[in-house]
VEXFIVEX-25982 format. One record per residue: x, y, z of N, C-alpha, C, O in turn; residue in three letters. Coordinates in pm, whole numbers, plus 50000, padded with zeros to 5 digits. Layout:
% residues N
XYZXYZXYZXYZALA/...
% end
This chain:
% residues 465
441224575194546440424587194523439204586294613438454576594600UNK/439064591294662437514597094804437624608294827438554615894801UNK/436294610794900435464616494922435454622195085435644613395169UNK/435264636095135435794635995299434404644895397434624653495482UNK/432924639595355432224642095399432314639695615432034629795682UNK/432624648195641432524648195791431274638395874431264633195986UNK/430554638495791429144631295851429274615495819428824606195886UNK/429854615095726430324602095768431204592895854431414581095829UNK/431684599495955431854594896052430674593296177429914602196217UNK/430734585596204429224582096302429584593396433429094604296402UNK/429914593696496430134603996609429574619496546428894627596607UNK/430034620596420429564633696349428224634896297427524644696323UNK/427654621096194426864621796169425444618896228424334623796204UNK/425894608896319424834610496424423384596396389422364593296449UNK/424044591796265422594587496176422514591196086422064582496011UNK/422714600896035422654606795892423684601095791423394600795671UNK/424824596695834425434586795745425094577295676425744572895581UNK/423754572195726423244558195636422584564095534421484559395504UNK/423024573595473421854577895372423014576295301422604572195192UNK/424054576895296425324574995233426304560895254427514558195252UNK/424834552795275426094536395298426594533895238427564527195272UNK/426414536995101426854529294972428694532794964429704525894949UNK/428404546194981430254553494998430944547695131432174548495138UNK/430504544195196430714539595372431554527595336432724527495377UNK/431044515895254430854505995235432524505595175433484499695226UNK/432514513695055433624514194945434424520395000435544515494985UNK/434384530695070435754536095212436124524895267437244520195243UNK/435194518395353435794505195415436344495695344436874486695409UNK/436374494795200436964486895158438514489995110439584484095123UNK/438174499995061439634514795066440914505495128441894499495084UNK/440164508795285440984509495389441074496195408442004493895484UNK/440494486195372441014472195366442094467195290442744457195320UNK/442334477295154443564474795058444204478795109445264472495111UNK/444174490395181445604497695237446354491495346447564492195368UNK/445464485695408446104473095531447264463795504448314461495562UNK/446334456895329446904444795284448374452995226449444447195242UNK/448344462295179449364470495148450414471295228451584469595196UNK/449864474695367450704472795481452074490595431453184492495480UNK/451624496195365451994512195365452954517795467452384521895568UNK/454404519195466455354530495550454704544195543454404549595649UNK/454494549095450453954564195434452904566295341452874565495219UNK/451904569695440450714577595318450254592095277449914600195363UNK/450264594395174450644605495088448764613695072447774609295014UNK/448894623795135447634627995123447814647495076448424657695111UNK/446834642594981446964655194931445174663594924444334659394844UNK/444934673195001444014675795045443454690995010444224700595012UNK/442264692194982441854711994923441534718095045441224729995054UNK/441624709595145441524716795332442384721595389442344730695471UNK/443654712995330444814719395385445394738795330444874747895265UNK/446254737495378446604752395329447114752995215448054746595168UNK/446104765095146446484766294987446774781494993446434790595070UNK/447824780294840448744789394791448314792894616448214783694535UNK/448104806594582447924806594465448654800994326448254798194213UNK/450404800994421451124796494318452504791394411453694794394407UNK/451704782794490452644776094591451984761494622450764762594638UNK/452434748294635452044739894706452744738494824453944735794828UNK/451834740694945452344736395072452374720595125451554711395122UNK/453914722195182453724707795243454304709595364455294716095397UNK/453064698795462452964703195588454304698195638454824687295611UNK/454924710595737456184708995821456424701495933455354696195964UNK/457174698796001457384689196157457574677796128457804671296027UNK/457344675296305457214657496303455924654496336455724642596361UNK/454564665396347454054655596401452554668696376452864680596361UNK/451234664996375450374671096416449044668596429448554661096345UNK/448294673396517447024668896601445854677996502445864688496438UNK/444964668296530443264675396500442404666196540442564654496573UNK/440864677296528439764668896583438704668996481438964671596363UNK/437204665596533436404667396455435424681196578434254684796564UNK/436184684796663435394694496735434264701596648433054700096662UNK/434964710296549434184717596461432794709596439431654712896473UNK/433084702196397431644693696382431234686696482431064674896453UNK/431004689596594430514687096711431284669396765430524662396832UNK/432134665996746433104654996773434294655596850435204647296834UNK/434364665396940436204665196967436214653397034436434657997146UNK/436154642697050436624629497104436794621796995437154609997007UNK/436574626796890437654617896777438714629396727438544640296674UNK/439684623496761441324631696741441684620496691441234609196676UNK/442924628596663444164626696568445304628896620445404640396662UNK/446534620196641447854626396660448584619696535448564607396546UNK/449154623696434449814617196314451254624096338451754635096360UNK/451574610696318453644618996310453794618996137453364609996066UNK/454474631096090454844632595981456484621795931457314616296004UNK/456364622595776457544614595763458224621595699458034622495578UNK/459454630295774460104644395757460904637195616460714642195505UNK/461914623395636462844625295510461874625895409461954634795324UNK/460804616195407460354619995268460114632695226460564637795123UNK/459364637995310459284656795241460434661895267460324673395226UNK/461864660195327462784667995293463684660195133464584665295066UNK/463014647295115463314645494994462484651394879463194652894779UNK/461134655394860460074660294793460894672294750461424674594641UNK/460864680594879461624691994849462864700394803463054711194748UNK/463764687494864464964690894715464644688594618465174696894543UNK/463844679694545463314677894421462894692694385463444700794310UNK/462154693394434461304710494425462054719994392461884726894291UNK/463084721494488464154727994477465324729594370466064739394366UNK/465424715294259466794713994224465884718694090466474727594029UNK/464424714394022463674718293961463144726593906462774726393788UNK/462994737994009462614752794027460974750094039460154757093978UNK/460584738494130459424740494077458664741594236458774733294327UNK/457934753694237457214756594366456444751594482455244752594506UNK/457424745694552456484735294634457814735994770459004738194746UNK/457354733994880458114729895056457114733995087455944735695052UNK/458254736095213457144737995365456814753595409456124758795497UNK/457324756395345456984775095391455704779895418454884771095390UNK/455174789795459454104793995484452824785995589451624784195566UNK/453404783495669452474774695744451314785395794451564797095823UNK/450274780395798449304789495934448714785096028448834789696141UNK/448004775995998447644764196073448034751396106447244744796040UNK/448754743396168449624733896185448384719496199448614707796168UNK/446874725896263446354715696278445574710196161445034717896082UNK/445504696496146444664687496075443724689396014442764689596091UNK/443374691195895441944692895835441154683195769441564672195731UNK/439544689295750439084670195775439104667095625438824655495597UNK/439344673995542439654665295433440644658895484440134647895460UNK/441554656295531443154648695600442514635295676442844623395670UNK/441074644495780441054632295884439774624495866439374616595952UNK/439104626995742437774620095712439014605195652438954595395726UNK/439784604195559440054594195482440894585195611440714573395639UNK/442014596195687442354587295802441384579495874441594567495893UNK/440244585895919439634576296007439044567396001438454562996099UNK/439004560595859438954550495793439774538895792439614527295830UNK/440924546595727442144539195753442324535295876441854524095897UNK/442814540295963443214541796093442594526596180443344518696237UNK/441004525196172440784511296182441104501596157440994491396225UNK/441844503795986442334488295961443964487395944444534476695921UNK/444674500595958446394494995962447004508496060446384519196059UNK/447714507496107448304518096224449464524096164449674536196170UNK/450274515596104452064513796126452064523996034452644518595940UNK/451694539895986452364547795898452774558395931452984557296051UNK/452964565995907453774578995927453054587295782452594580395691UNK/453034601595774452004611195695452884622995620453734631295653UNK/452154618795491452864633095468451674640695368451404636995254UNK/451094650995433450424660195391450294673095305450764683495352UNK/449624673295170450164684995095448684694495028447504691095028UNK/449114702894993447714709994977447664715694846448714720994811UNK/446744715894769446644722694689447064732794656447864737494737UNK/446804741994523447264751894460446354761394368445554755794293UNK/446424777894369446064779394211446614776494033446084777893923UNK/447924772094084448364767393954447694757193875447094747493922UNK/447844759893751447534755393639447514739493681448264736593775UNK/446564726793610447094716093603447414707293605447234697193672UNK/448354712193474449944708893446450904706993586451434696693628UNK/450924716193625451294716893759451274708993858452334705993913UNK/450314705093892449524694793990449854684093965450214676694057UNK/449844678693799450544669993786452044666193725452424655693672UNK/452674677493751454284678693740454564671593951455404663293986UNK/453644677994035454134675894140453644659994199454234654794293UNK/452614654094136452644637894127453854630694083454184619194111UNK/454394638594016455804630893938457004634394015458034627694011UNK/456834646994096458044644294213457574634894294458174624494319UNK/456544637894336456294626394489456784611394404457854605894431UNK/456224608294342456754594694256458544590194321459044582094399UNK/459014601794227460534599294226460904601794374461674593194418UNK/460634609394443460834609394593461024598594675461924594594749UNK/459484593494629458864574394714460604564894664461524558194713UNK/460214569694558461394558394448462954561594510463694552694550UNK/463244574094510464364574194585464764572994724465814567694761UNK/463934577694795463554566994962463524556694996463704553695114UNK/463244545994880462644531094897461034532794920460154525194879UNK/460934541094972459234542595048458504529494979458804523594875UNK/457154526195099456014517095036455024525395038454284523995136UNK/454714534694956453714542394974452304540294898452014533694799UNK/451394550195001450234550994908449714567294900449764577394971UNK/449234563494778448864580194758446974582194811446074573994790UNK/446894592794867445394593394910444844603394876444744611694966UNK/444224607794735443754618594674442254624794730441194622194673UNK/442354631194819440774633594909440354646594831440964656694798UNK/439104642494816437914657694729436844649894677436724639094618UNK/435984660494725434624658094734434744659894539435674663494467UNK/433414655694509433244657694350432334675294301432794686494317UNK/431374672594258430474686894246429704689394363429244680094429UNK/429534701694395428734705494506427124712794458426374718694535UNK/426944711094350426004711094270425104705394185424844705994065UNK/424554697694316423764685794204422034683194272421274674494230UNK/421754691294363420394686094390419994701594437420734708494507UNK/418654705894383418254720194417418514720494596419024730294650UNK/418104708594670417994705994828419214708294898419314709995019UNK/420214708094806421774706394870421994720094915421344729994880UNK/423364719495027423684731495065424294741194947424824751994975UNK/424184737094838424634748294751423494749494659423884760494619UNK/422604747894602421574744394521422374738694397423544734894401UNK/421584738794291422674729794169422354739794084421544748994090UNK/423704733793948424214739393831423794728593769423534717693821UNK/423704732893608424164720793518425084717093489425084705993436UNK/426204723193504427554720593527427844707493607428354697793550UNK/427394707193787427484696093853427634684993815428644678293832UNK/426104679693727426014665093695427134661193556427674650893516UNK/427114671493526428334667193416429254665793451429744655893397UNK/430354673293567431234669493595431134653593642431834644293602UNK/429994653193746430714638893794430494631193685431464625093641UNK/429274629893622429214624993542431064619993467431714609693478UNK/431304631193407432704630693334433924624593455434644614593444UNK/433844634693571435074626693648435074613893676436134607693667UNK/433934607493712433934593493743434094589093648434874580393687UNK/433984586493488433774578893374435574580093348436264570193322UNK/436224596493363437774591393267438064587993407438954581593352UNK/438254585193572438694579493671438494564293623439354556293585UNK/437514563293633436934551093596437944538893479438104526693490UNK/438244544393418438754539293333440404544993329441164536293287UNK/441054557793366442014554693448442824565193328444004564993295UNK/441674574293278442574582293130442884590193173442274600093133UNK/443814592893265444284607393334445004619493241445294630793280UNK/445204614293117445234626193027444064636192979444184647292927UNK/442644627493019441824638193034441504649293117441164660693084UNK/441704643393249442274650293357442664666993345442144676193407UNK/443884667693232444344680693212443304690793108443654701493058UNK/442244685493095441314689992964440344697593030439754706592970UNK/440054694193185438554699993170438974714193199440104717893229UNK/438084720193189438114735893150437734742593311436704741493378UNK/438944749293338438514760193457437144765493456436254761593532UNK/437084770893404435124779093420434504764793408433754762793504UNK/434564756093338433424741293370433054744593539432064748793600UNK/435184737893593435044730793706434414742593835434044740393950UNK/434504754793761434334762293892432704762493925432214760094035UNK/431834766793778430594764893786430254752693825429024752293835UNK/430784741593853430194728893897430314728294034429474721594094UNK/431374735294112431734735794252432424727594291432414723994409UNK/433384721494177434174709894219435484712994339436284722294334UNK/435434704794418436294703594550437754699394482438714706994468UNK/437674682394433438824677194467439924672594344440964665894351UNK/439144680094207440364681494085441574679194090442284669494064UNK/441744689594125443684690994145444274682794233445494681894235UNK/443494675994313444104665094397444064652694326444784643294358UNK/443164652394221443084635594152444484639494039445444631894026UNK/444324652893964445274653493905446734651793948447614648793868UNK/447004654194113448264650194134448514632694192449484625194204UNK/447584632194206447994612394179447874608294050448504598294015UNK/447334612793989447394607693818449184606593818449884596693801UNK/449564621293844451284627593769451914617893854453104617293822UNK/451644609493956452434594994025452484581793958453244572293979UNK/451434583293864451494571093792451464576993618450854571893524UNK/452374589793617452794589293476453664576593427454424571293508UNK/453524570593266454544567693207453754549993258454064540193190UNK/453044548993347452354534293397451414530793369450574539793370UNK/450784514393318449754507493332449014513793464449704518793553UNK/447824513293473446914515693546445884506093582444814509693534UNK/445804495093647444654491293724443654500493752444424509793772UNK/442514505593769441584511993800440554506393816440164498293732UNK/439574509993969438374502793977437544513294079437904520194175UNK/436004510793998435564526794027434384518094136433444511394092UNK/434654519994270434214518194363432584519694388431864509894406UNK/432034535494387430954540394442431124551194367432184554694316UNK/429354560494354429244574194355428174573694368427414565394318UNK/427834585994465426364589994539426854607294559427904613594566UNK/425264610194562424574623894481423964631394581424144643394601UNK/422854620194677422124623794756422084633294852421114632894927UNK/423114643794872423134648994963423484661294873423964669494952UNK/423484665794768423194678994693425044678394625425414685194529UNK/425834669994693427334667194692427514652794636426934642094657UNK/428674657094548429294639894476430124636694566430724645794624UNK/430344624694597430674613694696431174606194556430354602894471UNK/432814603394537433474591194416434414586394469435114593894536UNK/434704574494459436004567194536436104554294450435224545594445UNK/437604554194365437864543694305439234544794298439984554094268UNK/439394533794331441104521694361441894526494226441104529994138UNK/443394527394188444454523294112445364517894158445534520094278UNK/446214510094100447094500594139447984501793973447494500693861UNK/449344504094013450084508293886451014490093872451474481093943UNK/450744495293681451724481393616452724489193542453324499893547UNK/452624479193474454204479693381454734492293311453834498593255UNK/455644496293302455904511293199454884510093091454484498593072UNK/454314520893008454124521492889454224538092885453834547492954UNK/455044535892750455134555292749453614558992667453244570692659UNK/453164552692634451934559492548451144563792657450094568392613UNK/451204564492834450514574592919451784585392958451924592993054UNK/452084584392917453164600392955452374615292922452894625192870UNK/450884613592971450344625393000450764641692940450454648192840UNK/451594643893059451784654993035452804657392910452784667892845UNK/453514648892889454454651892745453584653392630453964659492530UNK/452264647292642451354646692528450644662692560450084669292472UNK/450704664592619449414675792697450814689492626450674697492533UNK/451644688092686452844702592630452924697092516453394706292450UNK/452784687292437453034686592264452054694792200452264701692100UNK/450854693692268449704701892213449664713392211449014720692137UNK/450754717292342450144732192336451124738792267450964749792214UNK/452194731992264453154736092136452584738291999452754748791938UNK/451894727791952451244732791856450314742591829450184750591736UNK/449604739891948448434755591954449114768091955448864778391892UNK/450094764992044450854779992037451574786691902451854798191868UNK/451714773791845451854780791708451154786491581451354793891485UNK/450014777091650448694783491562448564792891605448744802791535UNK/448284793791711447914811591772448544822391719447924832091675UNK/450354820891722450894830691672450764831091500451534838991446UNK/449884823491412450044833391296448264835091326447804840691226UNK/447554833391388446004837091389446104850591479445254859491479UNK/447044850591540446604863691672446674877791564447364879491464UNK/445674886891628445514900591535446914907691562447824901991624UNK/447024921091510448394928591587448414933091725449534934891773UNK/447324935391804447034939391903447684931491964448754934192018UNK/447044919191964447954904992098449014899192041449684890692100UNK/449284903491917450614898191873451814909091932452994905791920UNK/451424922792001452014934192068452294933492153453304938192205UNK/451274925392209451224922892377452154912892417452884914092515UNK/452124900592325452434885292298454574889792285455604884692330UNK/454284899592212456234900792176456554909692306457334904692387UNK/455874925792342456684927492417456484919392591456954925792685UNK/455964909192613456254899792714456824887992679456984879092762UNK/457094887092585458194874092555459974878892569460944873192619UNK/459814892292496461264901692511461054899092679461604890192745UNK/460144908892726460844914992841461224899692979462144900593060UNK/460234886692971460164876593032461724870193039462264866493143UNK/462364869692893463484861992823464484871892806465664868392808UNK/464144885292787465614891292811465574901792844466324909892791UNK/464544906092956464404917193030464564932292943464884943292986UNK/464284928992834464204937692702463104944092675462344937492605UNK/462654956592710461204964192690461424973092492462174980992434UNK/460334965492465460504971792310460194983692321459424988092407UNK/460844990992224461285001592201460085008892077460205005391960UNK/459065018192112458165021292029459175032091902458355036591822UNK/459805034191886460825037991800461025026691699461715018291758UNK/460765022391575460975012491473459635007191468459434999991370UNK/458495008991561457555001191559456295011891408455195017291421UNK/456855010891335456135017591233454905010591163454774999891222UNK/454065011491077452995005591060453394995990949452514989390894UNK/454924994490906455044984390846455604970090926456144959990878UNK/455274973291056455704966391119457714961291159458654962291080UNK/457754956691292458904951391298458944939191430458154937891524UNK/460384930091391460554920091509459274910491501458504909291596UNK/459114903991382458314895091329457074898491348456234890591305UNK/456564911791420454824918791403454244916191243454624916891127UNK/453464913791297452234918091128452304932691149452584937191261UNK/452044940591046451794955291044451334959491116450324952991143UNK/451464968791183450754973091324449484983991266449964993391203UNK/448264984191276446914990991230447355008591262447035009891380UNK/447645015791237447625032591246447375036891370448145042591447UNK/445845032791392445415036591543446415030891670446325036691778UNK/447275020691656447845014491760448975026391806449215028991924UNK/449685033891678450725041491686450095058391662450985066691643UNK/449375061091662448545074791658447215077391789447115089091826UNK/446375068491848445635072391932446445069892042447595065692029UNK/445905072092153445265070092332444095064392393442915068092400UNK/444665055192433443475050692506444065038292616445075031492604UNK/443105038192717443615029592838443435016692799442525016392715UNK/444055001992829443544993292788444184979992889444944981592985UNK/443754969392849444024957592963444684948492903444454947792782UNK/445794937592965446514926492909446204922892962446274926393080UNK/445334907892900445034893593036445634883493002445994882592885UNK/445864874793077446774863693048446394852693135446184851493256UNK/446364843993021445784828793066446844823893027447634827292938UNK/446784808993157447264799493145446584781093158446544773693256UNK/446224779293044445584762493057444354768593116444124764493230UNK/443344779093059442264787593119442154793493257441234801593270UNK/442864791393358443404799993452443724812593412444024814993295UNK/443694821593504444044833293485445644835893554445844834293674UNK/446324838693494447834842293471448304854093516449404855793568UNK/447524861893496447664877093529446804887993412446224885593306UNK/447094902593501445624911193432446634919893481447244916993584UNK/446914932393403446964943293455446794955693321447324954593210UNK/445854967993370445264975893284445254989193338445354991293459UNK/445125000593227444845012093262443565016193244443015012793139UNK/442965022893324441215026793287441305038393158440735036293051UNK/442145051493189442695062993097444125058193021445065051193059UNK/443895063592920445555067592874446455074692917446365086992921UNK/447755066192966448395068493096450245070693005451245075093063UNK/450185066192862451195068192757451215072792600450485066892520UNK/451905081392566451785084992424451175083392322450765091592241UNK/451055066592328450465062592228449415045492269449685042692386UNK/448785038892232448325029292204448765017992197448085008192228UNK/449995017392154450485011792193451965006792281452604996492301UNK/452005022992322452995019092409452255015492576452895012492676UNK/450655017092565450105011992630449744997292666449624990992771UNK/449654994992556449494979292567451124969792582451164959192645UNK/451944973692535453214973392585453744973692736454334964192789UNK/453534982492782453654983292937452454970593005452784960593069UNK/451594972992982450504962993090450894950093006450884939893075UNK/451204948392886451754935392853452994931392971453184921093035UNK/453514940892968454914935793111454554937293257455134934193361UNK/453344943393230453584946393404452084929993498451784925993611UNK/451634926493324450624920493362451034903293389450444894193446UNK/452494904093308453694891893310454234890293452454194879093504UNK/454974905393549455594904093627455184910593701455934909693799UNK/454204919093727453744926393832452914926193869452534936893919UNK/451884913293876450294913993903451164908394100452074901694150UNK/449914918294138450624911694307450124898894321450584892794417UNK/449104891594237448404881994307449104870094249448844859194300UNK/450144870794126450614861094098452474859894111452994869394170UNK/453124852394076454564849094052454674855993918453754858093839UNK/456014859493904456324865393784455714851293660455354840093696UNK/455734855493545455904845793433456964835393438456054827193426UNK/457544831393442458724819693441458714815993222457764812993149UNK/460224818393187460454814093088459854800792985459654801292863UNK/459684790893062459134775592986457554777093021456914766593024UNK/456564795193059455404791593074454874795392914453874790592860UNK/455734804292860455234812892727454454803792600453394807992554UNK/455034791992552454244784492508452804783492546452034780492455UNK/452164786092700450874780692737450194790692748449054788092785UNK/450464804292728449914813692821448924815892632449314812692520UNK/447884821292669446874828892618446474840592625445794842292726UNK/446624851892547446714869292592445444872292510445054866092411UNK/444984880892558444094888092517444084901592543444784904192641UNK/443354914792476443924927092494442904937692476442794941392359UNK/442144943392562440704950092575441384961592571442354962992644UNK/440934973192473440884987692451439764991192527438624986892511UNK/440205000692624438755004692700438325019692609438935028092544UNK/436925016892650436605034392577436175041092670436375037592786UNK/435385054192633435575062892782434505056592849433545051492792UNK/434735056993002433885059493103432575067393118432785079493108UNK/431715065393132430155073193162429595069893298429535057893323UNK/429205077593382428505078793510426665076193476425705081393419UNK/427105063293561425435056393545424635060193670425415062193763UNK/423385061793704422545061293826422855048593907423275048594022UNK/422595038793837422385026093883422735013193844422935011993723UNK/422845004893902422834989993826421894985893687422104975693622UNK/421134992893666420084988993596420544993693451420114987893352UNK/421365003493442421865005493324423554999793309424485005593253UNK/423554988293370424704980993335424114967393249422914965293263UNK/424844958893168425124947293119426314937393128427454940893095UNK/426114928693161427834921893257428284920193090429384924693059UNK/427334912992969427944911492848428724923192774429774923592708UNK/427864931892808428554946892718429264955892774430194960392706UNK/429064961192915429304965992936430504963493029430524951293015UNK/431604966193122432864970193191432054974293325430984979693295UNK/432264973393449431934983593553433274992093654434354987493691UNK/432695005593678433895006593782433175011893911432155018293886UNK/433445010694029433135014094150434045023294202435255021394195UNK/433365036094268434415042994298434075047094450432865044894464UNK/434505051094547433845054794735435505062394748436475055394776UNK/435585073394731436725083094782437545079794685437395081094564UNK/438855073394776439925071494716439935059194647440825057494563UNK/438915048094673439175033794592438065033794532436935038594546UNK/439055022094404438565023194302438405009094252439475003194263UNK/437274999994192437474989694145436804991994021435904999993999UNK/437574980693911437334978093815437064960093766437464949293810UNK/436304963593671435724945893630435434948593419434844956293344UNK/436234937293412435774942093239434474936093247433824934593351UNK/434104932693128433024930693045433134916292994434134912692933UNK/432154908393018432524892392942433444885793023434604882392998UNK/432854884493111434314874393158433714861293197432544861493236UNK/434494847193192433804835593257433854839093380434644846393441UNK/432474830193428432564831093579431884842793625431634844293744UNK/431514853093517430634864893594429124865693505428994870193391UNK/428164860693582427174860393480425964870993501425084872793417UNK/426024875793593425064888093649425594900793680426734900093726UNK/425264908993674425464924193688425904925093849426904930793892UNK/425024918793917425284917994064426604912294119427384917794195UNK/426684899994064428434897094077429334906694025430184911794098UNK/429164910293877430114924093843430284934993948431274942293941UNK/429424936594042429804951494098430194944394236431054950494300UNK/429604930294305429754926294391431884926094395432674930094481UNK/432094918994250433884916694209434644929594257435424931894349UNK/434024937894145434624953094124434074958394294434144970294265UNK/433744958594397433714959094516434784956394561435654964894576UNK/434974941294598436164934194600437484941694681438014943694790UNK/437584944294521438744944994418439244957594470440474957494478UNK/438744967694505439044978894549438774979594716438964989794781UNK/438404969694762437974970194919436894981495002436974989495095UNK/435754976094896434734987294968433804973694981433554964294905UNK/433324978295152432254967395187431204971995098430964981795027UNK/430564958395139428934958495076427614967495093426654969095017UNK/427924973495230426894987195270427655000895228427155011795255UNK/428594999995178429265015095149428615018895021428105010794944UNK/428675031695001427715035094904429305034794790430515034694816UNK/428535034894668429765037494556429145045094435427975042394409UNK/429875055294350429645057894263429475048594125429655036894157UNK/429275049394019428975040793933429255043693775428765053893726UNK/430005034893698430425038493565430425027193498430845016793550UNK/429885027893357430415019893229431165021693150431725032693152UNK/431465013593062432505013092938432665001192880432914990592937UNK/432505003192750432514996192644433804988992641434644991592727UNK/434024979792546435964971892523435764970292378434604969492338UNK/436594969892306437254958792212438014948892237439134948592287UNK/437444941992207438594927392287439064923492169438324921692073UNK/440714921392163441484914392115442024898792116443074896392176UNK/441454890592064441834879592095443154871291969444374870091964UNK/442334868591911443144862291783441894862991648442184858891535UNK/
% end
């Protein structure tokens, strides 16, 4: 696990690296195990490389170059040959699995310095390897560390001597001076990442909470989580190297070395036991609203079956609690959101009432918010246990002057400039100012920042459980 500050390379940093010896020190020692290791293939999984919302890329070829040009260095390059069987073994795994990961989508073929900060470390003290490079994801995770557990079996079925090289910076929020200024979020994360690294509990790993890690500015999560999923089901050696702050950025790097089986770390089997159970709590706590939403995307996910508002009477049917009057008598536009492991899963909503009734509204964006959000993959059958729905009744729209009569807590915004239109609910993690709300709802509809826009509120009921 390290850290891929560019300035620590002397050609880059110029001098400014010694303010960071302490990490210098524990890299170099890194790369002294990896020698003694004497490593066929090292396994680097990087948030520089090219990421996919619901894809992990793994880099294609035999072979590819980078520099540190960008940072005023191009005389330190890179030529790394890739080690094709192993990723064409990764990837039948992937493949026989159903689980989203090759080489597709390339854009950039060259090197990124999360890739070539940890190499050029290495690179001093052992030569003889060959690379295989993979990049992050928006998936959940679970995920991240489902794909530690292919690379595992991959190495294992290759023979490979591998090592895994989990590169990401920690919080980018920890000193007002830093290039990001700080959160309180920051110091807690590292705080927390270094302490369960430290000790090697990678089932905590799957716990921390999306909105934590985002308000903290954490880099390299999902990359520690997919070397954890390499040493599911194993003893863990762990030894927590270094961590330094000083530069407004966490800098953490600490060693594992895997022992003997023990199933009492089988992670993720513990992590889906839970949510099995939650999920069952949920379904007798959820109101009728998301218990509406919750059935007709389980029908339509599992058997392409759209319920039928015909039988749906207020005594209920198809294991509903009674459905409330208003669900089957008003109109009104409303939103299905869907989480997964606090990720967002998918969203899709009507601003107006766009169907008969109430709930044949929430019915439709329950399915279309499963399989038709463009920004995600359909739902997949074994996700329904994890997902979390929630279900906002919008009320009408009102034309405001200005920002000043918005509230990000209470109020919804919509932006309107001709033909586009953005929308942003009300309450959401991750939006804590009015200014981000309209900055999103901008976005979202593709109107720059100098275009003028019209302006509206609206209230929600949010449905949760």
């Amino acid at each position: 696990m390290v850290p891929h500050p560019p300035m620590i390379v002397p050609a880059v940093g110029r001098g400014g690296e010694e303010q960071i010896r302490e990490t210098t020190a524990a890299y170099e020692q890194v790369a002294e195990e990896i020698a003694k290791l004497q490593p066929e293939t090292i396994i680097l999984t990087s948030p520089h490389s090219i990421m996919y919302a619901d894809y992990f890329h793994i880099s294609p070829g035999r072979a590819a170059q980078g520099s540190f040009a960008q940072f005023g260095a191009p005389q330190v390059r890179f030529d790394e040959s890739y080690d094709e069987e192993l990723v064409r073994a990764v990837c039948d795994l992937a493949d026989r699995n159903g689980f989203p990961a090759g080489t597709l989508g390339e854009r950039d073929p060259q090197l990124d310095h999360g890739t070539m900060v940890p190499l050029w470390f290495i690179r001093q003290k052992w030569q003889d390897f060959r690379l295989v490079r993979i990049g992050l994801s928006g998936l959940p995770l679970s995920d991240h560390y489902r794909l530690g557990q292919l690379l595992r079996k991959a190495v294992h079925d290759t023979g490979r001597r591998a090592v895994i090289i989990a590169s990401g910076d920690l919080s980018h929020k920890l000193q007002e001076y830093g290039p990001y200024g700080f959160a309180e979020e920051g110091p807690q994360y590292d705080a927390r990442i270094m302490d369960v690294c430290g000790r090697a509990s990678f089932g905590e790993l799957l716990e921390f909470d999306e909105a934590f890690c985002e308000k903290a500015a954490e880099c390299g999560h999902r990359s520690f989580v997919i070397m954890a999923g390499a040493f599911d089901g194993q003893k863990v050696a762990a030894q927590r190297l270094a961590h330094q702050d000083v530069t407004g950025v966490g800098y953490g790097i600490c060693t594992f070395y895997p022992g003997p089986a023990d199933d009492s770390r089988r992670f993720l089997d513990q992590y889906m036991e839970k949510a099995q159970q939650a999920y069952a709590q949920r379904g007798a706590a959820e109101d009728p609203y998301v218990q509406l939403a919750r059935q007709a995307l389980e029908s339509y996910v599992l058997r392409r079956e759209v319920i039928a508002i015909d039988g749906l009477e207020a005594k209920g049917a198809d294991g509903l609690t009674a459905l409330p009057e208003e669900l089957l008598s008003t109109q009104a536009g409303a939103f299905v959101s869907v989480h997964k492991e606090g990720a967002l899963r998918g969203c899709i909503g009507t601003i107006g009432p766009t169907r008969a009734t109430l709930a044949e509204e929430i019915i439709g964006n329950a399915i279309s918010a499963a399989t038709r959000d463009p920004r995600f993959s359909p739902i997949r059958p074994e996700e329904l246990p994890m997902l979390e729905i929630s279900v906002d009744v919008l009320g009408k729209p009102e034309d405001i002057p200005s920002e000043e009569h918005l509230d990000v807590k209470r109020y919804g915004v919509i932006v309107t400039n001709g033909g586009r239109r953005g929308l942003l609910l009300p309450d959401l993690d991750g939006v804590d100012t009015v200014r981000q709300q309209v900055e999103i709802a901008r976005q979202k509809a593709g109107i720059q920042p100098g275009e003028p826009v019209q302006l509206q509120r609206f209230e929600v009921i949010r449905h949760t459980i």
